[in-house]
C-alpha positions as CSV (number, residue, x, y, z in Angstrom):
1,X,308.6,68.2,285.7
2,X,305.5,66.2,284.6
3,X,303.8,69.2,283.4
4,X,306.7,71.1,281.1
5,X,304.9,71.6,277.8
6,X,308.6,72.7,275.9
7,X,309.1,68.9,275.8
8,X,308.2,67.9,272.5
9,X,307.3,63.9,273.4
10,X,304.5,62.2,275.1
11,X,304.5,61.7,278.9
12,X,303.3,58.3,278.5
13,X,305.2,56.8,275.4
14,X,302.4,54.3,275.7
15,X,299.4,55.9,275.2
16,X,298.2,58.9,272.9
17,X,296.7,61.9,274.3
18,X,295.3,63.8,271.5
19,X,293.9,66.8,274.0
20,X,297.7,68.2,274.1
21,X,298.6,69.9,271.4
22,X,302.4,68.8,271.3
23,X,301.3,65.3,271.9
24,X,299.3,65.0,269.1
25,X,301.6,67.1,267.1
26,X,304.4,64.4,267.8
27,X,302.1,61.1,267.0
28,X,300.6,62.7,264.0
29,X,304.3,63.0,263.1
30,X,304.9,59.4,264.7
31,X,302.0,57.7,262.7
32,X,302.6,59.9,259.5
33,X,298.8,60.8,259.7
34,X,296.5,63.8,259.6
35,X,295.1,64.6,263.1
36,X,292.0,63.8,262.2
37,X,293.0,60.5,261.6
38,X,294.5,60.3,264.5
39,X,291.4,61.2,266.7
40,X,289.9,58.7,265.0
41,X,291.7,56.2,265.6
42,X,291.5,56.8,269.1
43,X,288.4,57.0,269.1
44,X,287.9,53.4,267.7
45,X,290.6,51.7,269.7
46,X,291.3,53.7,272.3
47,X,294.4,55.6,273.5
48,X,296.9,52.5,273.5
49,X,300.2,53.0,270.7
50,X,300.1,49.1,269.8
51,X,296.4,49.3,269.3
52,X,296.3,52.3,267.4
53,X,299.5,51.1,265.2
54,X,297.5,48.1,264.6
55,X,294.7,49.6,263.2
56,X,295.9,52.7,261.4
57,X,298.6,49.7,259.4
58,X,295.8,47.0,258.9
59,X,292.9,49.2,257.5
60,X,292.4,49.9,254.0
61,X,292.3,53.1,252.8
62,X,290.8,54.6,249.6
């Protein structure tokens, strides 16, 4: 069933939805950041895993 929240992975393993709460639970665990980071991310590149694992591993941070 599409819409059976005990699973603990993303629908789409392709794309990051950071409005469901076991989604972003699993990426923040997936991209070893802070949810905030996380929404960020997608915020700047969009909801696409390659693009967001492309810029959360090429930026700097202090």
């Amino acid at each position: 069933m599409a819409d059976d929240k005990s699973k603990r992975g993303p629908q789409d393993s392709t794309r990051v939805n950071v409005n469901e709460d076991y989604e972003l639970r699993y990426w923040t665990m997936r991209f070893n950041v802070s949810a905030d980071r996380l929404k960020e991310a997608v915020k700047e590149v969009g909801p696409s895993v390659r693009a967001i694992d492309e810029y959360l591993n090429d930026r700097t941070y202090e």
